[in-house]
N, C-alpha and C positions, 0 to 999 in steps of 0.2 A: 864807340860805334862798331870797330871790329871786332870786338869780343858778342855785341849783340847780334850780328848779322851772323857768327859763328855759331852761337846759339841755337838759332832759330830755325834751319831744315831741320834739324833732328825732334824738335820740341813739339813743335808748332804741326807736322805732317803726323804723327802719331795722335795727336790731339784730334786734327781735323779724321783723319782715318777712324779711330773711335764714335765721333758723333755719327759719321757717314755709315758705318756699318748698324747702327743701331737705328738711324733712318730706314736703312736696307731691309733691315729683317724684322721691323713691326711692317713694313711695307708689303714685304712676300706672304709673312707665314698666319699675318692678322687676316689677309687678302685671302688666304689658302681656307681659313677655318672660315670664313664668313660665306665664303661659296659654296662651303661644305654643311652649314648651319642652315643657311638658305633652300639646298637639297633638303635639308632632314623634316625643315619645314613644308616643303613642296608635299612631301610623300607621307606624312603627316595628313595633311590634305587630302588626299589621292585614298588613305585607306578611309579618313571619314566617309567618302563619298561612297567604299564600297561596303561600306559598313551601313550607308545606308540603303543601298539596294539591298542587301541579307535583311533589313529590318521588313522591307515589304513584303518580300517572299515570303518570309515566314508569317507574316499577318495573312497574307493570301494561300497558304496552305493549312492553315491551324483555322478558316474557316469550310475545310473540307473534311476535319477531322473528328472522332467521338470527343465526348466532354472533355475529360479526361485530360487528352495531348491538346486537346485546342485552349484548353485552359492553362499548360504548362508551355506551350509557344508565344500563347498572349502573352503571357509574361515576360519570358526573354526577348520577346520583340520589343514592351515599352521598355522594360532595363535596358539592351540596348542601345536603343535610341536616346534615353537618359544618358549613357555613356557618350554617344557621341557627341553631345549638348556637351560633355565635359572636354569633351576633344576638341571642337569648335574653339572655348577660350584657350585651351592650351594653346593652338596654329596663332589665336592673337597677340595671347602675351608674349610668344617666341617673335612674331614679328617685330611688337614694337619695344621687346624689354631687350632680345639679345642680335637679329637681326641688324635691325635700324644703326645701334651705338656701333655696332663695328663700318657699316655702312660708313658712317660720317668716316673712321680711320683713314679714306681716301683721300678725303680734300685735307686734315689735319699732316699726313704724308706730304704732299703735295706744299705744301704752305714751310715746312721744315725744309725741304728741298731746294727750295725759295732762298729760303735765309741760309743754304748753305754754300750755294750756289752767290748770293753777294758776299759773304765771307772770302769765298776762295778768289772771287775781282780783286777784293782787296789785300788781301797777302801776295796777287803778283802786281798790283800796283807796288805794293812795299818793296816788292825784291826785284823789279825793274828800277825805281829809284836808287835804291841802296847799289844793284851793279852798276851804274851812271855814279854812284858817287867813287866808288873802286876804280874804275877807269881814269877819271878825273884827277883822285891824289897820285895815277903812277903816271900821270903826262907834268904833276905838279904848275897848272896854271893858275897863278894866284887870283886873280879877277872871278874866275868862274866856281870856285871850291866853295865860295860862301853860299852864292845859289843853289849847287848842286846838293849842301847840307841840309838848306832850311827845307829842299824838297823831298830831302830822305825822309827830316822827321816829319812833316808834316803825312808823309805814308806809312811812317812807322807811326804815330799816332791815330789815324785813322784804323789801322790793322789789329791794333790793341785795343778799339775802342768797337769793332766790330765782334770781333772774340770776345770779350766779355759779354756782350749781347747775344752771343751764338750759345755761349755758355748758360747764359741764365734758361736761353730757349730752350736749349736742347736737354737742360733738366727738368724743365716744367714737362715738356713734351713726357718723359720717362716716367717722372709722377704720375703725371695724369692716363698713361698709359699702364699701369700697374696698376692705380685706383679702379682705374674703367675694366681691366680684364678680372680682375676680383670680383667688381659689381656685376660684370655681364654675366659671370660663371655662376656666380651666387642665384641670380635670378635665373639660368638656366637651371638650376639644380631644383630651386623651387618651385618651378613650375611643372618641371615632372613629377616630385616628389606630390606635390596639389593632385593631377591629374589621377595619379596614378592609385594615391589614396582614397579619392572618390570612385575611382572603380572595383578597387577590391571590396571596398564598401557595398558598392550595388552586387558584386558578382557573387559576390558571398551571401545575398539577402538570396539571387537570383538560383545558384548553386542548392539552396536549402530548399527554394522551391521544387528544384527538378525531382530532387529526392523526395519529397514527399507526394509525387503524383505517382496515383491507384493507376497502372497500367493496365491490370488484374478485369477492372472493371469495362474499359475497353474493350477488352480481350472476350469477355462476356456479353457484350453488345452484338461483337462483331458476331461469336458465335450463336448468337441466336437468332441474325436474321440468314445465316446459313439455314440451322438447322427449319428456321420457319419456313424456307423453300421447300426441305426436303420432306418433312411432312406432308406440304401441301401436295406434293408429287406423288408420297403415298398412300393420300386419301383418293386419288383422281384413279391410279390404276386397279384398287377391286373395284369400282364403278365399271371400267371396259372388262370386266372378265368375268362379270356375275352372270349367270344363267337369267333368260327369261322366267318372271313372276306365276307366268300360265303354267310354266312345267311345275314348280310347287305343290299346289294343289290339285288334286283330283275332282271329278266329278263322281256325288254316290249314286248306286243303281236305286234303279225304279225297283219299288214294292210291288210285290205280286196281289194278287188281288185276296189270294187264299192265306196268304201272309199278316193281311192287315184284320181279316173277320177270326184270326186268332189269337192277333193282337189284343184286341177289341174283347175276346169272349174273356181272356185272360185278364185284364187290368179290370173288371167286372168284378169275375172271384177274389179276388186278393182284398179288393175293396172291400167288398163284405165280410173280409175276412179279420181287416185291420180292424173297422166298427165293431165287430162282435167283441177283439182281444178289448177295446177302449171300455166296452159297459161293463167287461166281465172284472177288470182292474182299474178301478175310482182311486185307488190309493197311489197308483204307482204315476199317474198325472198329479196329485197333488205334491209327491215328494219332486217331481221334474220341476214343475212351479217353483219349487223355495229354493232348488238349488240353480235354477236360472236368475230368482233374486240376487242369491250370494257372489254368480257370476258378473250382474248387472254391479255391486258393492266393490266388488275387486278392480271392476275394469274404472269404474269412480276412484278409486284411489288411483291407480293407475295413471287418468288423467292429470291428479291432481301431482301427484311425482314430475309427471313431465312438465306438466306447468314450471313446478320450481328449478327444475332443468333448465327451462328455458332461461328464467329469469339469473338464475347464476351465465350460463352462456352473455347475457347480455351483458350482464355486470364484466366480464372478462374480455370482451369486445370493446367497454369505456374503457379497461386496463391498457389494451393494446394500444387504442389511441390515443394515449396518453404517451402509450412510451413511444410509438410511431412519433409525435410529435416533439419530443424532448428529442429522438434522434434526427429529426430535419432541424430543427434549434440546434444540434452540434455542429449539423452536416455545414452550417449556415456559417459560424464561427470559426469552421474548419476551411469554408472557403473566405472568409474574412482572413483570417491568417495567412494565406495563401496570395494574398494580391501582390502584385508587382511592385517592387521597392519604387518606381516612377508613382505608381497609384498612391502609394500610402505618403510618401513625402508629398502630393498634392493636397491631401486629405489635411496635412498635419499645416499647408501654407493656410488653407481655407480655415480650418480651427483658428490659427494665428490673426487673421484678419477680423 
């Protein structure tokens, strides 16, 4: 028995000090990281929620803008919001995959501390019987040394049978806390890595859309209901600067009297003058004749030219609308192409369905 009681401070205190420090420090530093996990998830939250106010803004500013940007903010507005649908499960799987487990580390804390705490009862029951046996063999009373023994062991048996119980605890506890920080970390890991690859996903569909929106086009809107002001501005001022209409023309003078019976005696002779040249040459009205014929022939083909003018014209007007139409058929594919990675993974459940 004295070689066991010799034993025993040295053995038995480094034993208990080892469990207890290893209590101690999944206690603090599990406690440290799960408040700090619990933050990362808070603020997690916190940008979803301003991630979805940016989503409205820009729905409500992209419907004050030409096609163009209202068509390349639509989009990053539903991709967005897509993202943040990805962000949502992310805050939940963190809650209940790495959250929650460390969570419980308090009452499983608590529960070890327990059992280390009846451990250490019983190792000073043991070494209060055991000094009561020490005392007793140097007063050497023989009546009393048999009691004082069967009480030693029966402490030193309980203290033995307590530590092994502390022992199997306190390794399960170690196990299971290595398995579970493995697990929690792993599932921390994947769930960012999930998140994270669903957004480069969208931002990359979203990214390719910005690049390909015609700003150019815009820009030609804009400038032309400029410049349709500024026309109309210069059509309105030669209206205030034109001269009245009355100053234009003049009025002609009145004929005199001795003016007009000269008029009168003279377009007389002349007339008689033209009749005579007409009988005196028959020949020279029949050759005006034939060449007013060949005039009347000319101006007939003539017509008939621009008839087929016309008709090619038209023909080239179907050409045009033809191709006018294969270009809004592209324009159309080109805004299909164009839709928001939100739009088209809908499109692609509804196919599925």
């Amino acid at each position: 028995m004295t070689t066991l009681f010799s034993r025993y401070p040295t053995g038995r205190d480094v034993q208990v000090k080892s469990m207890e420090q290893a209590v101690k420090d999944a206690e603090k530093y599990l406690g440290e990281i799960c408040s700090l996990l619990a933050s990362y998830t808070r603020k997690t939250a916190r940008l979803r929620d301003k991630a979805d106010l940016l989503v409205a803004q820009l729905f409500k500013f992209s419907s004050r803008e030409d096609p163009e940007l209202q068509s390349g903010l639509k989009n990053l507005a539903e991709d967005l919001a897509m993202v943040q649908d990805y962000r949502q499960a992310q805050v939940e799987r963190l809650e209940t995959r790495v959250v929650a487990p460390l969570k419980a580390y308090g009452e499983v804390v608590k529960n070890k501390r327990a059992d280390l705490k009846k451990f250490s009862t019983d190792l000073n029951r043991e070494l209060k019987e055991m000094q009561k046996l020490e005392k007793i063999r140097l007063r050497n009373p023989a009546d009393r040394q048999s009691i004082a023994e069967v009480n030693a062991q029966k402490a030193s048996n309980n203290a033995q049978r307590s530590i092994r119980q502390l022992e199997e605890s306190i390794t399960d506890f170690q196990r299971q806390k290595l398995e579970d920080i493995k697990s929690i970390f792993t599932d921390f890991i994947t769930v960012e890595m999930l998140f994270h690859a669903k957004a480069l996903e969208v931002y990359a569909h979203t990214c390719h859309n910005l690049e390909e929106m015609n700003i150019q086009k815009d820009l030609e809107l804009f400038n032309g209901r400029i410049k349709m002001s500024d026309s109309l501005a210069g059509r309105l001022s030669p209206l205030s600067s034109s001269p009245p209409l009355t100053g234009l023309y003049l009025t002609p003078p009145l004929a005199s009297p001795k003016g007009q019976t000269f008029r009168s005696t003279l377009a007389s002779t002349t007339g008689q003058h033209h009749r005579q040249q007409h009988s005196q040459h028959p020949d020279t009205v029949r050759r005006s004749r034939s060449t007013l014929q060949r005039q009347r022939g000319i101006e007939e083909e003539e017509l008939e030219e621009e008839e087929e003018e016309d008709e090619e014209e038209d023909d080239d007007d179907d050409d045009d609308d033809e191709g006018e139409e294969e270009i809004s058929e592209s324009e159309e594919e080109q805004h299909k192409g164009r839709q928001s990675y939100a739009a088209q993974y809908a499109q692609m459940r509804r196919g599925q369905k």
